[in-house]
VEXDRENKOL-231851 format. One record per residue (C-alpha): y, x, z. Coordinates in Angstrom, 3 decimals. Layout:
! VEXDRENKOL-231851
+----------+----------+----------+
!    north !     east !       up !
+----------+----------+----------+
!        Y !        X !        Z !
...
+----------+----------+----------+
***
This chain:
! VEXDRENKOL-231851
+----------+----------+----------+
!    north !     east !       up !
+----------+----------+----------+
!    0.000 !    0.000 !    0.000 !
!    3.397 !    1.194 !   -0.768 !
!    5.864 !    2.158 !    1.900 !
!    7.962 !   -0.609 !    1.292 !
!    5.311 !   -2.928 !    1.284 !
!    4.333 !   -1.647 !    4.517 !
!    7.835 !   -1.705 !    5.895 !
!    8.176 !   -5.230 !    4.523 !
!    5.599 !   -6.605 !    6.849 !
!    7.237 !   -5.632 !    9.778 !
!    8.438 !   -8.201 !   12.048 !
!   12.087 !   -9.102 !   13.315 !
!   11.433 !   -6.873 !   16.718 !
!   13.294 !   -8.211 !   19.672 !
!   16.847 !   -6.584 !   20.222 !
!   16.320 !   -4.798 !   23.312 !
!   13.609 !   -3.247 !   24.990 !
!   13.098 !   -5.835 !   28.067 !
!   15.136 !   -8.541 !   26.811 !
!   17.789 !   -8.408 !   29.423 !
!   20.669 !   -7.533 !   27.072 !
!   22.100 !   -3.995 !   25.960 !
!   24.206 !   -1.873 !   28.866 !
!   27.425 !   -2.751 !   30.140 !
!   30.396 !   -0.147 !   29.878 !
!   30.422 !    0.548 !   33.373 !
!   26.208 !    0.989 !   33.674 !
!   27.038 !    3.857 !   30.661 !
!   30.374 !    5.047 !   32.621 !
!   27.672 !    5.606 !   35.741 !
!   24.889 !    7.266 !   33.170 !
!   27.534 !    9.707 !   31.859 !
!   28.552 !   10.875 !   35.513 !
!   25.250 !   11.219 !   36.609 !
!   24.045 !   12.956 !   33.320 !
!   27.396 !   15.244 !   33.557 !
!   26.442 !   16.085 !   37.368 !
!   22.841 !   16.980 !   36.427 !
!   23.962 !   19.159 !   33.325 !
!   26.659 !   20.981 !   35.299 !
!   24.069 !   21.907 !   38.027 !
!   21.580 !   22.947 !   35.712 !
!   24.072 !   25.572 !   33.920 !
!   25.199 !   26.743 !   37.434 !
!   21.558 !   28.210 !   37.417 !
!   20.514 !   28.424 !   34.196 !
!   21.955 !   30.765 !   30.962 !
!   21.818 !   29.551 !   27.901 !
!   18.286 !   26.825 !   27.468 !
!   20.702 !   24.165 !   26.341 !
!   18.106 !   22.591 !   24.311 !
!   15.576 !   22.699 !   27.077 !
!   17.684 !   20.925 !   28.904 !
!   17.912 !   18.311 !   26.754 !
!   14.558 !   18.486 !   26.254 !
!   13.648 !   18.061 !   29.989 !
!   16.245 !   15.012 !   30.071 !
!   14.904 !   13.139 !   27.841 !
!   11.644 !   13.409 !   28.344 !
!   12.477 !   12.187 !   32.120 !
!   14.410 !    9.587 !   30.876 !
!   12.008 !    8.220 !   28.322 !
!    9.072 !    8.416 !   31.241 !
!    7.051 !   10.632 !   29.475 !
!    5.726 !   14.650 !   29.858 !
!    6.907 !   17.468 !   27.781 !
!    4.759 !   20.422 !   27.007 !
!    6.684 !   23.977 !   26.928 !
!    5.529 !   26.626 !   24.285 !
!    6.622 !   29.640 !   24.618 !
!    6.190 !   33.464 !   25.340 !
!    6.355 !   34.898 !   28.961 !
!    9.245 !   35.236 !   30.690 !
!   11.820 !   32.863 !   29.373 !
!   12.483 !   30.755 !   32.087 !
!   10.368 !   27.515 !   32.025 !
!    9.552 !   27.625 !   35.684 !
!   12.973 !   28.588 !   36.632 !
!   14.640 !   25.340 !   34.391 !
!   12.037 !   23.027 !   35.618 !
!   12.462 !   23.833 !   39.633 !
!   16.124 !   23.552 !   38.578 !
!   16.318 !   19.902 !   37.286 !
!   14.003 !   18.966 !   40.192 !
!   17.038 !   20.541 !   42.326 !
!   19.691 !   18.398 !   40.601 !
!   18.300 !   14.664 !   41.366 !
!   16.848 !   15.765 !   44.785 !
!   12.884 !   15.487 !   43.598 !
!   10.062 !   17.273 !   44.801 !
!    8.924 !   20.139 !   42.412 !
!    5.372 !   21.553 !   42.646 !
!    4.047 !   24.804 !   40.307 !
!    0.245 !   24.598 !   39.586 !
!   -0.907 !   28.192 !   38.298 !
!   -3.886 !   27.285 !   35.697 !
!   -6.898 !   29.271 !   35.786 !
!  -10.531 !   28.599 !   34.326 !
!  -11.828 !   28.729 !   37.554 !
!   -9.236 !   25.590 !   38.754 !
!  -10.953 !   22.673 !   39.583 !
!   -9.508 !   18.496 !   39.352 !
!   -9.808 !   18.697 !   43.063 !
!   -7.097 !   21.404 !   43.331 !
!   -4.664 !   19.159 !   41.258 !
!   -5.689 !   16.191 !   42.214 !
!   -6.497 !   16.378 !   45.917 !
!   -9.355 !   16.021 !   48.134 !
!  -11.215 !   14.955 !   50.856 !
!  -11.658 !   17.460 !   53.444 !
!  -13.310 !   17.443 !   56.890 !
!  -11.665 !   17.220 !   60.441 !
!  -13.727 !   18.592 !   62.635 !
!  -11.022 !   17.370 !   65.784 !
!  -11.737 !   13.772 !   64.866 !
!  -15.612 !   13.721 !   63.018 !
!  -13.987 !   12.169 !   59.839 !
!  -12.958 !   12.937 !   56.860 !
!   -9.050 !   12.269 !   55.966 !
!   -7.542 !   12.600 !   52.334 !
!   -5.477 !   15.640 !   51.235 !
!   -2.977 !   14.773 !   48.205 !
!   -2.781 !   17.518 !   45.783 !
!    0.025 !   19.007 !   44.412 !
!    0.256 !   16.777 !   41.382 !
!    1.524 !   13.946 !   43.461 !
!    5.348 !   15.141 !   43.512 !
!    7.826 !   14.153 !   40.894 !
!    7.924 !   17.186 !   38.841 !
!    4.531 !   19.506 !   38.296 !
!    4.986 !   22.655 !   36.379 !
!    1.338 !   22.975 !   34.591 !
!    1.851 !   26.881 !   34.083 !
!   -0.624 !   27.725 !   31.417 !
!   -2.241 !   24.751 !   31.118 !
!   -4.453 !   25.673 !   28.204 !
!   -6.313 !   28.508 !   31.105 !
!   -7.678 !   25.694 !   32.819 !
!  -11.230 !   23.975 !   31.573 !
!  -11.420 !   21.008 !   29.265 !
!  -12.733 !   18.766 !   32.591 !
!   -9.243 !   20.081 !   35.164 !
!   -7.334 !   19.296 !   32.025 !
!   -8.571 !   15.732 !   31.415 !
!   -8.117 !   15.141 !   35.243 !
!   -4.540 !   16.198 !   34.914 !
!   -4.102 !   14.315 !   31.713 !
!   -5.443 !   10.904 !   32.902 !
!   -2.898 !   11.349 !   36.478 !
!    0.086 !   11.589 !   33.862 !
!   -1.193 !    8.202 !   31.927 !
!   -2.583 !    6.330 !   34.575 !
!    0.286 !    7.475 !   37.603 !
!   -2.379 !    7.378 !   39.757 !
!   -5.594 !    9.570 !   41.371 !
!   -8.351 !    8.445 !   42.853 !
!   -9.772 !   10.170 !   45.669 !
!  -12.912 !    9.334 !   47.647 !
!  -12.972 !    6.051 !   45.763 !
!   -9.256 !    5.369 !   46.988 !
!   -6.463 !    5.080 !   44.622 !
!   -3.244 !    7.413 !   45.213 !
!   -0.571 !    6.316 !   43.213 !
!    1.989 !    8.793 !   42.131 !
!    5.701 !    9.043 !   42.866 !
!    8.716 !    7.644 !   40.784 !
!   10.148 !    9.521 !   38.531 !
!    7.000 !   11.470 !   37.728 !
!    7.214 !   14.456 !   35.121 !
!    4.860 !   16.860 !   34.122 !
!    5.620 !   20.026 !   32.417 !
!    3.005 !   22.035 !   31.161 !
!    3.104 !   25.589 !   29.483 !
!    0.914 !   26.935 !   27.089 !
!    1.598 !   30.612 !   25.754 !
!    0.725 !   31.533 !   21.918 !
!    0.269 !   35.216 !   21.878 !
!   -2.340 !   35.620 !   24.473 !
!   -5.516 !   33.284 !   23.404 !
!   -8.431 !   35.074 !   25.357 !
!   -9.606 !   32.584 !   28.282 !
!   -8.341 !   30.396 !   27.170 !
!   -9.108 !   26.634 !   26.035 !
!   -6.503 !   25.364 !   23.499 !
!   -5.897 !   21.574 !   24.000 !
!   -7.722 !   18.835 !   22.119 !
!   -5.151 !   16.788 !   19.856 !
!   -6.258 !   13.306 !   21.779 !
!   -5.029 !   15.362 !   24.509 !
!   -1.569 !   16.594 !   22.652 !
!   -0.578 !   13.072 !   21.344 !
!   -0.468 !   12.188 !   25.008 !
!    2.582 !   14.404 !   25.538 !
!    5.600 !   12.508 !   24.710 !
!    7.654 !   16.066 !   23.305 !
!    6.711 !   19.558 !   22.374 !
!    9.430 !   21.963 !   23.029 !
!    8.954 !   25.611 !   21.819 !
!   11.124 !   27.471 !   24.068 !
!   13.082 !   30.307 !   22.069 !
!   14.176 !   34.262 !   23.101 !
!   18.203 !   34.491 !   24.284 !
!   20.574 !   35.516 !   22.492 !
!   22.062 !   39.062 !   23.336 !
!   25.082 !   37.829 !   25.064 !
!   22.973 !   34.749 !   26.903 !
!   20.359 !   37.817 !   28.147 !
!   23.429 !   39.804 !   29.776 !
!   24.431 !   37.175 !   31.794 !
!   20.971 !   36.909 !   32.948 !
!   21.422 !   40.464 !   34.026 !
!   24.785 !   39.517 !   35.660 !
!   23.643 !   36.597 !   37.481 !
!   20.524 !   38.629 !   38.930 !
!   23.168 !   41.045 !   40.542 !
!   25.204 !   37.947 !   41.852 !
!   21.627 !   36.566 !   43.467 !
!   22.223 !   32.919 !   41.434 !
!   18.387 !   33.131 !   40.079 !
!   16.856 !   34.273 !   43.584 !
!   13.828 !   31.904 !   43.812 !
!   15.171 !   31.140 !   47.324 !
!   18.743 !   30.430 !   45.904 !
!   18.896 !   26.285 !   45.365 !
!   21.465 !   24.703 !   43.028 !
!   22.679 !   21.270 !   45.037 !
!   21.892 !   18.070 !   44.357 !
!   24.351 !   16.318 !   42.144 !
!   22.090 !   12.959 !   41.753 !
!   19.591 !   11.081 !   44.070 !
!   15.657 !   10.006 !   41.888 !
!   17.094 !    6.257 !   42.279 !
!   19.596 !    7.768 !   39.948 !
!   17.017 !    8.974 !   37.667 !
!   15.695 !    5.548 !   37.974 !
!   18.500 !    4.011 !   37.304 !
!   18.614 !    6.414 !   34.074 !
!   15.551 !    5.246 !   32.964 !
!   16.043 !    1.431 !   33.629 !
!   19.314 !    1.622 !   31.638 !
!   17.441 !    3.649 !   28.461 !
!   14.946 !    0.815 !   28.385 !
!   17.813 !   -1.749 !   27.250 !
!   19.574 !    0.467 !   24.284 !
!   20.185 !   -1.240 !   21.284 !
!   17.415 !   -0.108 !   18.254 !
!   18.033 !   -2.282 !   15.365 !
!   15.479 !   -3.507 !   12.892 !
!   16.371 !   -0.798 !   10.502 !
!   15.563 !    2.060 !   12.755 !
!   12.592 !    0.886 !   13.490 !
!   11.653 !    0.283 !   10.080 !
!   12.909 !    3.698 !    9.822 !
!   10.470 !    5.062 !   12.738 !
!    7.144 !    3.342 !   10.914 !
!    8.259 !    4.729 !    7.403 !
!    8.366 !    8.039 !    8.905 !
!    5.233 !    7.397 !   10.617 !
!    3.137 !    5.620 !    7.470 !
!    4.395 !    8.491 !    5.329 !
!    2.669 !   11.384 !    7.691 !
!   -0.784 !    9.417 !    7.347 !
!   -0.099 !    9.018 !    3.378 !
!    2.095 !   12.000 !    2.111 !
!    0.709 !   12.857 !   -1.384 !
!    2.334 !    9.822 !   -2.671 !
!    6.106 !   11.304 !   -0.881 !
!    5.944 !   15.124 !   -0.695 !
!    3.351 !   15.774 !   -3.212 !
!    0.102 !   17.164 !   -3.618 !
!    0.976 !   20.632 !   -3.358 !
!    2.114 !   20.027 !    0.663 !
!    0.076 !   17.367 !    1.473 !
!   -2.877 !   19.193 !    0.994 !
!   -1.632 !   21.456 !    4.128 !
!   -1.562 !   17.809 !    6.597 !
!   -4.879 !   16.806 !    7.763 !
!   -4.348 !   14.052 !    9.992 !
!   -1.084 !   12.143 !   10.215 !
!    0.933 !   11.163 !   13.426 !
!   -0.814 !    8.458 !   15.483 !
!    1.121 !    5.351 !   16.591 !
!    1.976 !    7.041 !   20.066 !
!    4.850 !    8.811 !   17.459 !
!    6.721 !    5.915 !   16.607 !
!    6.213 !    5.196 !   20.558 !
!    7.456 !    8.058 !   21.076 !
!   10.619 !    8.065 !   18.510 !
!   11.345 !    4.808 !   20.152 !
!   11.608 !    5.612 !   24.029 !
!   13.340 !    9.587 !   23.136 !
!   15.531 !    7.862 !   20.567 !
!   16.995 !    5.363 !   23.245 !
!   17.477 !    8.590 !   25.800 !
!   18.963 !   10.490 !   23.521 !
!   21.523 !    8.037 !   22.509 !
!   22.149 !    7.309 !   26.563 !
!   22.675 !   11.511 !   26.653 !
!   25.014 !   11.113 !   24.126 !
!   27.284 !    8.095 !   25.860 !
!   26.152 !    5.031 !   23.426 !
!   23.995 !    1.739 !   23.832 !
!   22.596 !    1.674 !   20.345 !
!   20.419 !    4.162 !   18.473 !
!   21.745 !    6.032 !   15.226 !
!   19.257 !    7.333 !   12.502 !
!   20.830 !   10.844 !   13.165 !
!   18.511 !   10.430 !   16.907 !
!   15.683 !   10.048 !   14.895 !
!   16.796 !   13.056 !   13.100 !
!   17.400 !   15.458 !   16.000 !
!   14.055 !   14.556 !   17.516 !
!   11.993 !   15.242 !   14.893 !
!   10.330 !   18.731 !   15.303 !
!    9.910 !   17.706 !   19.201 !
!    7.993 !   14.264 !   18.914 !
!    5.887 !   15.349 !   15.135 !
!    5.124 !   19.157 !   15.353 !
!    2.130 !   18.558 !   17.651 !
!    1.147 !   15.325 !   15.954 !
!    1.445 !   16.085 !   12.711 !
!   -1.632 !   18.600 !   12.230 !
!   -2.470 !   20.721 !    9.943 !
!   -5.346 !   22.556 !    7.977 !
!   -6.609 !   25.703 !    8.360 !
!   -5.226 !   26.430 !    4.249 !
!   -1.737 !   25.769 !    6.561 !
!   -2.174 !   28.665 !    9.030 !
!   -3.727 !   31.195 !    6.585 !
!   -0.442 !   30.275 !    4.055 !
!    1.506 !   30.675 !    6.797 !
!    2.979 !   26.808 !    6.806 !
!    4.609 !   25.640 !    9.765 !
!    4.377 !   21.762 !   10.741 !
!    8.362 !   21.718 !   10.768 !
!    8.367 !   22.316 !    7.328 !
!    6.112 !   19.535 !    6.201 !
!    8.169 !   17.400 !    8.859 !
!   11.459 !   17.854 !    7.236 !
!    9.872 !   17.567 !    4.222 !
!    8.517 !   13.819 !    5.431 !
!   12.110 !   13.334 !    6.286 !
!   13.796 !   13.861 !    3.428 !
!   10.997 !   11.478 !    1.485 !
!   11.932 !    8.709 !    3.416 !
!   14.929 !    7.077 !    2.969 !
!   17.990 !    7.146 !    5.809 !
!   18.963 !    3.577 !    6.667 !
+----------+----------+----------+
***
């Protein structure tokens, strides 16, 4: 079926996303002060990463979990304990190892020898923001554990359900350059991360004020930025997002996209769609639809723009979109084929 066939049989969505009416000027007067507290906080630690940051925002914004690519050393644990530090939220770091079990995520039941029972012990994943550091160290069973506590928002324990805190956001690492012991994620598993973010070197001037700030003790792990917003803010955030305006046309916009990743000979031509072997699932247009609302909130409006779509296109396709092994030994990168998607599909 042709695109516009497809697009043709989509239905007259409802306006907003829980019916309750788009955001008042003073509900996006409050966003901006809160988002402009959070952002100033964050570069009071942080040098440089301004699109991690907006990464991390609207990832917590949308509700969903971001995974971090990247080589050592660039500051992923250091941004994440930071934005924690900003809305007041408990931040936990969970080293991955092959030898980490679902128990040391999750929690456990342990014995107490004072009383002859056993009492629960939560694990470290119940906080509302868990740095996964290397998460592709840890075994295929840890990561399914940690992968079902950031769909379900729960663990069970001893046949006794935990749920997990509000906001909850999970940030897990993976590095590229070291692949020995290591147990690369399943894509069922990477569709379930709302954003990939691949985390880039400074720039010469952004790495000497690293060097400066060391010397001023600003990026001591003891040194705290202060809080600038409460997690009902974040909720707040997140209830407002929910209502932005996304008009018929964007989402017909967001299943084009979508349709032509699954079907791309027909748009980018033979010669690059041979390089896509499976498509992006429906959790993408999901996914353009809850980031596409955050972003616009980031940016101070209560309706969606195609340019949104636009700007979040590497971050919600490049680990949907995947590609063949004739990709990797020609040396083709998923952005490519994504912009290439792009500029197929007409901008409304």
């Amino acid at each position: 079926m042709e695109l516009q066939q497809e697009q043709q049989r989509q239905g007259e969505p409802s306006i907003h996303g829980d019916g309750r009416g788009a955001p008042s000027e003073a509900e996006l007067a409050r966003a901006a002060d809160v988002l402009r507290g959070i952002s100033e906080a964050y570069s009071a630690k942080m040098v440089g990463q301004e699109r991690l940051r907006s990464s991390l925002l609207v990832a917590l914004i949308a509700g969903g979990h971001i995974l971090l690519e990247s080589v050592p050393g660039l500051a992923k644990t250091t941004a994440a304990s930071t934005l924690a530090d900003t809305v007041s939220g408990r931040f936990k770091r969970i080293q991955c190892t092959p030898d980490l079990l679902p128990s040391d995520i999750t929690g456990n039941q342990v014995y107490d020898a004072s009383s002859g029972s056993f009492r629960t012990v939560l694990g470290p994943v119940h906080a509302n923001f868990v740095l996964l550091d290397e998460i592709n160290r840890s075994s295929a069973k840890t990561q399914s554990a940690m992968l079902e506590a950031m769909q379900e928002h729960q663990t069970t324990i001893g046949g006794e359900v935990h749920r997990l805190p509000k906001p909850f956001l999970v940030m897990a690492t993976q590095n590229p350059i070291e692949q020995e012991g290591t147990y690369a994620l399943p894509e069922a598993q990477l569709d379930r991360f709302l954003l990939k973010e691949i985390v880039e070197y400074p720039s010469p001037q952004e790495e000497f004020a690293v060097l400066e700030r060391i010397d001023t003790g600003a990026l001591d792990p003891e040194h705290h930025v202060r809080s600038t917003a409460t997690l009902d803010d974040v909720l707040m955030l997140q209830d407002i997002a929910r209502r932005i305006h996304v008009s018929p046309a964007i989402r017909n916009y967001i299943v084009g996209l979508s349709y032509v990743t699954r079907n791309p000979a027909a748009y980018i031509g033979e010669e690059r769609a041979r390089y896509v072997k499976y498509g992006a699932s429906p959790r993408g247009s999901i996914a353009f639809l809850q980031c596409s609302r955050a972003l616009a909130l980031l940016n101070g409006r209560a309706h969606v723009l195609p340019e949104d779509i636009q700007t979040l296109r590497h971050l919600v396709l490049r680990h949907r979109v995947l590609l063949t092994f004739e990709a990797e030994a020609d040396g083709v990168r998923s952005e490519e084929l994504i912009d290439a998607v792009f500029a197929a599909v007409p901008t409304p």
